[in-house]
C-alpha positions as CSV (number, residue, x, y, z in Angstrom):
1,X,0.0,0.0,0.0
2,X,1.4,3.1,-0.7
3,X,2.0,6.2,2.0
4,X,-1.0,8.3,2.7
5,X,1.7,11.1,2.8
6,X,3.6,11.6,-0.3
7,X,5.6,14.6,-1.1
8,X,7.5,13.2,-4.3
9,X,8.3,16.2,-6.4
10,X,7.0,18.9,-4.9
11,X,8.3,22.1,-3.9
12,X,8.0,23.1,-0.6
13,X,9.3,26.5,1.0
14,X,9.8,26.4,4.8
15,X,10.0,29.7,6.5
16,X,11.8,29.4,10.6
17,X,13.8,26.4,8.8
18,X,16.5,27.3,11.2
19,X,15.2,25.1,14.3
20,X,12.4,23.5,16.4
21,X,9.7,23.5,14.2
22,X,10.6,24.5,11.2
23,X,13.4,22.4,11.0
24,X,12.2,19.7,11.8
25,X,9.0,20.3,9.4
26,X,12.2,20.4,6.6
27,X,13.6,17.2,7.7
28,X,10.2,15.7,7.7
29,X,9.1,17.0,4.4
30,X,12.3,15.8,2.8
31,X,12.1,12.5,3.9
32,X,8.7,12.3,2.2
33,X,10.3,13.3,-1.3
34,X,9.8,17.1,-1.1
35,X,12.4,19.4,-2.4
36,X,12.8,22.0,0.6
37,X,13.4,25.6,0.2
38,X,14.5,26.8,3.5
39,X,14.0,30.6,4.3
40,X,15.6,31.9,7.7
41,X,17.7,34.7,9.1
42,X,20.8,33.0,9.8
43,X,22.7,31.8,7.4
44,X,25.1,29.4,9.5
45,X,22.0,27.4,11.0
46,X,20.7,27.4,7.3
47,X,23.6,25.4,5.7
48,X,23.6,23.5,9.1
49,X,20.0,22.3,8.5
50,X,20.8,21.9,4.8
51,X,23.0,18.9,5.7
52,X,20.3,17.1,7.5
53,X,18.1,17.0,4.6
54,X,17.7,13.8,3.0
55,X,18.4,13.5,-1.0
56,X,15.9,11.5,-2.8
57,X,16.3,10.9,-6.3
58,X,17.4,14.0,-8.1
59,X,16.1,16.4,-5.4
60,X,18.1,19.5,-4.6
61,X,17.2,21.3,-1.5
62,X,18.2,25.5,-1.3
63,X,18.1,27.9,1.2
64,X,17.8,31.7,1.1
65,X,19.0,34.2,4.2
66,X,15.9,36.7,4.6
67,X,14.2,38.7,7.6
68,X,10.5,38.2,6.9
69,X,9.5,41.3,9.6
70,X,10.8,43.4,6.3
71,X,7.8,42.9,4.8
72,X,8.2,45.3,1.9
73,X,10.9,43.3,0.7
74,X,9.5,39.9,0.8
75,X,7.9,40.4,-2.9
76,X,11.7,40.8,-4.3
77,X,12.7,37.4,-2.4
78,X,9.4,35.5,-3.6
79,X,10.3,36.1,-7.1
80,X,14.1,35.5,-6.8
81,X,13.3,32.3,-5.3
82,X,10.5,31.2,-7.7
83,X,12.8,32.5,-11.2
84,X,15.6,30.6,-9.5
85,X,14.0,27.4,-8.3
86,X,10.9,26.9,-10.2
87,X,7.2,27.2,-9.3
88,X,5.7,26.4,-5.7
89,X,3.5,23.3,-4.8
90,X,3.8,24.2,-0.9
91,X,4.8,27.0,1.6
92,X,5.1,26.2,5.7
93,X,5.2,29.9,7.6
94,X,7.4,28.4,11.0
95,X,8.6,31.8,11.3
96,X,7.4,33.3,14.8
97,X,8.4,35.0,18.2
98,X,7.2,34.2,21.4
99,X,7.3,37.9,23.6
100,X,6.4,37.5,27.0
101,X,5.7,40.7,29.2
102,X,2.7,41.7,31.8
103,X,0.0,43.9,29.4
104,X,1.4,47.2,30.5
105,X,4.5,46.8,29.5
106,X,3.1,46.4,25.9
107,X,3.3,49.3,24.2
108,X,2.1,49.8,20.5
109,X,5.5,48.9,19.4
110,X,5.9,46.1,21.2
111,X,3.0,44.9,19.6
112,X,3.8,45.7,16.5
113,X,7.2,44.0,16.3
114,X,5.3,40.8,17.4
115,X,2.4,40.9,14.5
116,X,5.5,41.8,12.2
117,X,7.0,38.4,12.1
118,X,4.2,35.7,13.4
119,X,0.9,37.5,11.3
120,X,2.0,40.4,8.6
121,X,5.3,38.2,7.6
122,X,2.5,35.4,6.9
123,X,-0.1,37.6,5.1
124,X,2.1,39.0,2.6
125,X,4.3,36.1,2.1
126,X,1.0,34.2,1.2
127,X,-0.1,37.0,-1.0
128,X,3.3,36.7,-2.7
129,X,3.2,33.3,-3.6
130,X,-0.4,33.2,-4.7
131,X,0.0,35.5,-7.9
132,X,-0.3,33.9,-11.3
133,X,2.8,32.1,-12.2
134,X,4.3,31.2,-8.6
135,X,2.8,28.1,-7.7
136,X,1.2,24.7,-9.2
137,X,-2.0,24.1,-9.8
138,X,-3.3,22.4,-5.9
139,X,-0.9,24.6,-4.1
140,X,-0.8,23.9,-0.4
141,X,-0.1,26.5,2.5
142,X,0.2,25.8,6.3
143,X,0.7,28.5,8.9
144,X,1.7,27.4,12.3
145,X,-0.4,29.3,14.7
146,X,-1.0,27.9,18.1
147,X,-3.4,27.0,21.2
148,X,-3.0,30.2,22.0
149,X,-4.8,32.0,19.5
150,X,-7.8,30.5,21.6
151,X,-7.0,30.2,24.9
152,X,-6.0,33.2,26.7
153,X,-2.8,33.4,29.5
154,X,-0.9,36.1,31.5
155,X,1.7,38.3,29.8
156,X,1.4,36.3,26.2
157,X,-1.2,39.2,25.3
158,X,0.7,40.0,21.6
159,X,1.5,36.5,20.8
160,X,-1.8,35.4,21.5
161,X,-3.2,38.5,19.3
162,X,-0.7,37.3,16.6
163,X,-2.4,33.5,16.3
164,X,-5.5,34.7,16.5
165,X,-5.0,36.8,13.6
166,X,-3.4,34.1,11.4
167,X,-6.3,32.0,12.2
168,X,-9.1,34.5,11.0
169,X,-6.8,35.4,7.8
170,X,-6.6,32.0,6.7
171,X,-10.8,31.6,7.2
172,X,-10.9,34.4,5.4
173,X,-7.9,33.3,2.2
174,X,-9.4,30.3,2.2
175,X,-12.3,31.1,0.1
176,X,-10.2,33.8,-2.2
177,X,-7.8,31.1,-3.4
178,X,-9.9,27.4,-3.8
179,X,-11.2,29.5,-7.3
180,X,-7.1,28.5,-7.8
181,X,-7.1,25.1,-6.5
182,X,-5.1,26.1,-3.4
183,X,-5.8,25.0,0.7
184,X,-4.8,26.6,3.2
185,X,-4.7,26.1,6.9
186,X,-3.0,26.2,10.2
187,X,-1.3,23.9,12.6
188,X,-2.4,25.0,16.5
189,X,0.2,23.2,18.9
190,X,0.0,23.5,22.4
191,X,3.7,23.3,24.6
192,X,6.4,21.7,22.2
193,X,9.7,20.5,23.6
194,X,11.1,23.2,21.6
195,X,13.4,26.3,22.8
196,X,10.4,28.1,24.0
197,X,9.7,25.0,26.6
198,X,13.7,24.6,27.1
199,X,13.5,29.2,28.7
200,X,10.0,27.8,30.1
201,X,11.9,25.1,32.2
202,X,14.4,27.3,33.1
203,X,12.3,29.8,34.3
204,X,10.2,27.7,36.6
205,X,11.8,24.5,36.7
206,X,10.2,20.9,35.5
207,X,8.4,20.3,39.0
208,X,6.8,23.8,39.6
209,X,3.6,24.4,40.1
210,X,3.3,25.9,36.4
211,X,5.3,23.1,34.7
212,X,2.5,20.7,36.5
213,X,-0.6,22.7,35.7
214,X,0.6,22.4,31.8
215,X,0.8,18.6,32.1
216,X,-2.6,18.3,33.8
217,X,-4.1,20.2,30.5
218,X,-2.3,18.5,27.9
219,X,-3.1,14.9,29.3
220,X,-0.8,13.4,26.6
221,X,2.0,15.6,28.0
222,X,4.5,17.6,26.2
223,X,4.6,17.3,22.2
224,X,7.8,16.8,20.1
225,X,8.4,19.1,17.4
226,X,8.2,16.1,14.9
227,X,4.5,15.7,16.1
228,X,3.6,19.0,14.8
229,X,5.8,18.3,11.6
230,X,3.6,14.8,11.4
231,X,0.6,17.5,11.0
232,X,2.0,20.2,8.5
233,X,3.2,17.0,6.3
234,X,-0.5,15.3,6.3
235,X,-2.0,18.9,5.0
236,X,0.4,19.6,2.7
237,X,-0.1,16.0,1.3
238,X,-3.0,15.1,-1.4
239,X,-4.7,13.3,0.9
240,X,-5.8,16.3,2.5
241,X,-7.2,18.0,-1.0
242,X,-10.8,18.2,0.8
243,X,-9.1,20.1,4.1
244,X,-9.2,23.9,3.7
245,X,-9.4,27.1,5.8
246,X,-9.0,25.3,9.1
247,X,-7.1,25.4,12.3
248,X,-5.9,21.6,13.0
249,X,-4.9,20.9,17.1
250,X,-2.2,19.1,18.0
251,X,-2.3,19.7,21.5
252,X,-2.0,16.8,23.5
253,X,-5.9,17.2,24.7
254,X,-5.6,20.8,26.1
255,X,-8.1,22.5,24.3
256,X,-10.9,19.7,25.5
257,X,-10.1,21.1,28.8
Protein backbone atom coordinates (compact mmCIF):
# COMPACT_ATOMS: atom_id res chain seq x y z
CA UNK A 1 0.00 0.00 0.00
CA UNK A 2 1.35 3.10 -0.69
CA UNK A 3 1.97 6.18 1.97
CA UNK A 4 -1.03 8.29 2.75
CA UNK A 5 1.69 11.15 2.82
CA UNK A 6 3.62 11.57 -0.35
CA UNK A 7 5.62 14.62 -1.14
CA UNK A 8 7.54 13.23 -4.26
CA UNK A 9 8.27 16.18 -6.42
CA UNK A 10 7.01 18.92 -4.89
CA UNK A 11 8.31 22.07 -3.90
CA UNK A 12 8.00 23.10 -0.56
CA UNK A 13 9.30 26.48 1.02
CA UNK A 14 9.84 26.36 4.80
CA UNK A 15 9.97 29.72 6.55
CA UNK A 16 11.78 29.43 10.56
CA UNK A 17 13.76 26.37 8.77
CA UNK A 18 16.50 27.30 11.18
CA UNK A 19 15.21 25.15 14.27
CA UNK A 20 12.39 23.52 16.40
CA UNK A 21 9.71 23.47 14.22
CA UNK A 22 10.63 24.48 11.25
CA UNK A 23 13.36 22.44 10.98
CA UNK A 24 12.19 19.66 11.82
CA UNK A 25 8.98 20.30 9.37
CA UNK A 26 12.18 20.38 6.63
CA UNK A 27 13.59 17.16 7.65
CA UNK A 28 10.23 15.68 7.69
CA UNK A 29 9.10 16.97 4.43
CA UNK A 30 12.28 15.79 2.82
CA UNK A 31 12.12 12.46 3.86
CA UNK A 32 8.74 12.30 2.17
CA UNK A 33 10.34 13.30 -1.34
CA UNK A 34 9.79 17.07 -1.05
CA UNK A 35 12.40 19.37 -2.37
CA UNK A 36 12.82 21.95 0.56
CA UNK A 37 13.38 25.56 0.16
CA UNK A 38 14.50 26.76 3.51
CA UNK A 39 14.00 30.64 4.29
CA UNK A 40 15.64 31.95 7.71
CA UNK A 41 17.71 34.70 9.06
CA UNK A 42 20.78 33.04 9.83
CA UNK A 43 22.66 31.82 7.40
CA UNK A 44 25.10 29.43 9.54
CA UNK A 45 21.98 27.42 10.95
CA UNK A 46 20.67 27.44 7.34
CA UNK A 47 23.59 25.38 5.74
CA UNK A 48 23.62 23.53 9.06
CA UNK A 49 20.01 22.26 8.49
CA UNK A 50 20.83 21.85 4.80
CA UNK A 51 22.97 18.89 5.68
CA UNK A 52 20.29 17.08 7.55
CA UNK A 53 18.07 16.97 4.63
CA UNK A 54 17.66 13.77 3.02
CA UNK A 55 18.40 13.52 -0.96
CA UNK A 56 15.89 11.50 -2.82
CA UNK A 57 16.29 10.85 -6.33
CA UNK A 58 17.35 14.05 -8.14
CA UNK A 59 16.07 16.43 -5.45
CA UNK A 60 18.09 19.52 -4.56
CA UNK A 61 17.21 21.27 -1.55
CA UNK A 62 18.23 25.54 -1.27
CA UNK A 63 18.10 27.90 1.25
CA UNK A 64 17.80 31.68 1.13
CA UNK A 65 19.03 34.20 4.22
CA UNK A 66 15.87 36.73 4.62
CA UNK A 67 14.21 38.73 7.59
CA UNK A 68 10.50 38.24 6.88
CA UNK A 69 9.51 41.30 9.56
CA UNK A 70 10.82 43.37 6.31
CA UNK A 71 7.77 42.87 4.79
CA UNK A 72 8.15 45.28 1.92
CA UNK A 73 10.95 43.25 0.71
CA UNK A 74 9.50 39.88 0.82
CA UNK A 75 7.91 40.38 -2.92
CA UNK A 76 11.66 40.76 -4.30
CA UNK A 77 12.69 37.40 -2.36
CA UNK A 78 9.38 35.45 -3.55
CA UNK A 79 10.31 36.12 -7.06
CA UNK A 80 14.08 35.50 -6.78
CA UNK A 81 13.26 32.27 -5.32
CA UNK A 82 10.52 31.25 -7.70
CA UNK A 83 12.85 32.45 -11.18
CA UNK A 84 15.64 30.57 -9.54
CA UNK A 85 14.04 27.41 -8.26
CA UNK A 86 10.90 26.94 -10.23
CA UNK A 87 7.16 27.24 -9.34
CA UNK A 88 5.75 26.42 -5.74
CA UNK A 89 3.54 23.26 -4.82
CA UNK A 90 3.85 24.21 -0.93
CA UNK A 91 4.84 26.97 1.58
CA UNK A 92 5.08 26.20 5.73
CA UNK A 93 5.22 29.93 7.61
CA UNK A 94 7.41 28.43 10.99
CA UNK A 95 8.63 31.80 11.30
CA UNK A 96 7.42 33.30 14.76
CA UNK A 97 8.36 34.98 18.17
CA UNK A 98 7.20 34.16 21.44
CA UNK A 99 7.28 37.89 23.55
CA UNK A 100 6.40 37.48 27.02
CA UNK A 101 5.70 40.74 29.22
CA UNK A 102 2.71 41.68 31.78
CA UNK A 103 -0.02 43.92 29.39
CA UNK A 104 1.41 47.19 30.52
CA UNK A 105 4.49 46.83 29.51
CA UNK A 106 3.12 46.42 25.85
CA UNK A 107 3.34 49.26 24.22
CA UNK A 108 2.05 49.81 20.53
CA UNK A 109 5.48 48.94 19.36
CA UNK A 110 5.91 46.11 21.21
CA UNK A 111 3.00 44.90 19.65
CA UNK A 112 3.80 45.70 16.48
CA UNK A 113 7.21 44.02 16.28
CA UNK A 114 5.26 40.77 17.38
CA UNK A 115 2.38 40.94 14.51
CA UNK A 116 5.54 41.78 12.19
CA UNK A 117 6.96 38.41 12.08
CA UNK A 118 4.24 35.73 13.38
CA UNK A 119 0.92 37.49 11.33
CA UNK A 120 2.01 40.43 8.55
CA UNK A 121 5.34 38.19 7.57
CA UNK A 122 2.54 35.43 6.91
CA UNK A 123 -0.10 37.56 5.06
CA UNK A 124 2.14 38.95 2.57
CA UNK A 125 4.33 36.09 2.08
CA UNK A 126 0.96 34.22 1.25
CA UNK A 127 -0.11 37.05 -1.04
CA UNK A 128 3.34 36.75 -2.70
CA UNK A 129 3.20 33.25 -3.56
CA UNK A 130 -0.41 33.20 -4.74
CA UNK A 131 0.01 35.47 -7.86
CA UNK A 132 -0.26 33.91 -11.30
CA UNK A 133 2.79 32.12 -12.24
CA UNK A 134 4.30 31.19 -8.60
CA UNK A 135 2.85 28.07 -7.75
CA UNK A 136 1.18 24.72 -9.17
CA UNK A 137 -2.01 24.09 -9.81
CA UNK A 138 -3.32 22.35 -5.92
CA UNK A 139 -0.89 24.56 -4.08
CA UNK A 140 -0.81 23.93 -0.40
CA UNK A 141 -0.14 26.51 2.53
CA UNK A 142 0.17 25.77 6.30
CA UNK A 143 0.71 28.54 8.85
CA UNK A 144 1.68 27.41 12.30
CA UNK A 145 -0.41 29.26 14.70
CA UNK A 146 -0.96 27.86 18.06
CA UNK A 147 -3.44 26.98 21.23
CA UNK A 148 -2.96 30.24 22.03
CA UNK A 149 -4.76 32.00 19.47
CA UNK A 150 -7.84 30.55 21.61
CA UNK A 151 -7.01 30.22 24.85
CA UNK A 152 -5.96 33.19 26.65
CA UNK A 153 -2.83 33.41 29.52
CA UNK A 154 -0.93 36.11 31.52
CA UNK A 155 1.71 38.32 29.82
CA UNK A 156 1.38 36.34 26.19
CA UNK A 157 -1.16 39.23 25.30
CA UNK A 158 0.69 40.01 21.63
CA UNK A 159 1.55 36.51 20.81
CA UNK A 160 -1.81 35.40 21.46
CA UNK A 161 -3.18 38.47 19.30
CA UNK A 162 -0.68 37.29 16.64
CA UNK A 163 -2.36 33.53 16.29
CA UNK A 164 -5.53 34.72 16.48
CA UNK A 165 -4.98 36.83 13.58
CA UNK A 166 -3.45 34.07 11.39
CA UNK A 167 -6.34 32.05 12.17
CA UNK A 168 -9.09 34.45 10.95
CA UNK A 169 -6.82 35.43 7.85
CA UNK A 170 -6.59 31.96 6.74
CA UNK A 171 -10.81 31.62 7.21
CA UNK A 172 -10.91 34.44 5.42
CA UNK A 173 -7.90 33.30 2.25
CA UNK A 174 -9.42 30.34 2.18
CA UNK A 175 -12.26 31.15 0.10
CA UNK A 176 -10.17 33.78 -2.21
CA UNK A 177 -7.75 31.13 -3.37
CA UNK A 178 -9.89 27.42 -3.82
CA UNK A 179 -11.18 29.47 -7.27
CA UNK A 180 -7.14 28.51 -7.84
CA UNK A 181 -7.11 25.10 -6.45
CA UNK A 182 -5.07 26.13 -3.35
CA UNK A 183 -5.77 25.02 0.73
CA UNK A 184 -4.81 26.57 3.18
CA UNK A 185 -4.70 26.12 6.88
CA UNK A 186 -2.99 26.19 10.17
CA UNK A 187 -1.28 23.89 12.56
CA UNK A 188 -2.41 25.01 16.53
CA UNK A 189 0.19 23.16 18.88
CA UNK A 190 0.03 23.46 22.40
CA UNK A 191 3.67 23.30 24.55
CA UNK A 192 6.39 21.73 22.24
CA UNK A 193 9.71 20.50 23.58
CA UNK A 194 11.08 23.20 21.60
CA UNK A 195 13.40 26.31 22.77
CA UNK A 196 10.37 28.13 24.02
CA UNK A 197 9.67 25.03 26.61
CA UNK A 198 13.69 24.56 27.11
CA UNK A 199 13.49 29.17 28.71
CA UNK A 200 9.96 27.81 30.13
CA UNK A 201 11.92 25.11 32.17
CA UNK A 202 14.38 27.32 33.12
CA UNK A 203 12.28 29.79 34.35
CA UNK A 204 10.22 27.69 36.60
CA UNK A 205 11.84 24.51 36.66
CA UNK A 206 10.24 20.94 35.51
CA UNK A 207 8.42 20.28 38.99
CA UNK A 208 6.83 23.80 39.61
CA UNK A 209 3.61 24.40 40.14
CA UNK A 210 3.35 25.87 36.43
CA UNK A 211 5.28 23.06 34.67
CA UNK A 212 2.45 20.73 36.50
CA UNK A 213 -0.64 22.70 35.74
CA UNK A 214 0.61 22.35 31.78
CA UNK A 215 0.82 18.63 32.08
CA UNK A 216 -2.55 18.33 33.76
CA UNK A 217 -4.09 20.20 30.53
CA UNK A 218 -2.27 18.54 27.88
CA UNK A 219 -3.09 14.90 29.30
CA UNK A 220 -0.77 13.38 26.56
CA UNK A 221 1.98 15.58 27.98
CA UNK A 222 4.49 17.61 26.22
CA UNK A 223 4.57 17.34 22.25
CA UNK A 224 7.79 16.80 20.12
CA UNK A 225 8.38 19.10 17.37
CA UNK A 226 8.16 16.07 14.90
CA UNK A 227 4.52 15.68 16.11
CA UNK A 228 3.62 19.03 14.77
CA UNK A 229 5.75 18.29 11.63
CA UNK A 230 3.58 14.83 11.40
CA UNK A 231 0.56 17.48 10.95
CA UNK A 232 2.03 20.22 8.54
CA UNK A 233 3.20 17.05 6.30
CA UNK A 234 -0.50 15.32 6.27
CA UNK A 235 -2.02 18.88 5.02
CA UNK A 236 0.39 19.65 2.68
CA UNK A 237 -0.08 16.01 1.29
CA UNK A 238 -2.96 15.14 -1.39
CA UNK A 239 -4.71 13.32 0.94
CA UNK A 240 -5.80 16.32 2.48
CA UNK A 241 -7.18 18.01 -1.00
CA UNK A 242 -10.78 18.25 0.77
CA UNK A 243 -9.13 20.11 4.10
CA UNK A 244 -9.23 23.94 3.69
CA UNK A 245 -9.45 27.12 5.80
CA UNK A 246 -9.04 25.26 9.10
CA UNK A 247 -7.06 25.42 12.29
CA UNK A 248 -5.86 21.61 12.97
CA UNK A 249 -4.89 20.89 17.15
CA UNK A 250 -2.23 19.13 17.99
CA UNK A 251 -2.27 19.70 21.52
CA UNK A 252 -2.04 16.81 23.52
CA UNK A 253 -5.85 17.20 24.71
CA UNK A 254 -5.61 20.81 26.11
CA UNK A 255 -8.08 22.47 24.31
CA UNK A 256 -10.94 19.66 25.52
CA UNK A 257 -10.15 21.08 28.79
Amino acid sequence: MDSIINLAGKRILITGASSGIGKDTAIMLSAQGAECILVARREDKLQEVLSMLACIGEVKHSYYCFDLCKTDEIEEVVKKIVTEQGKLDGMVYAAGVGTSAPFIQFTPEKVRKVFDINFFGFVELARQICKKGRFHEEMRIVGISSVAATRGDKSHMAYSASKAAMDGAVRCIAKEVAEKGICINTVAPAMTATDMYKHYLEKYGEESGSNQELLKRQYLGIAETFDVANAVAYLLSPAARFITGISLPVDGGMTTS
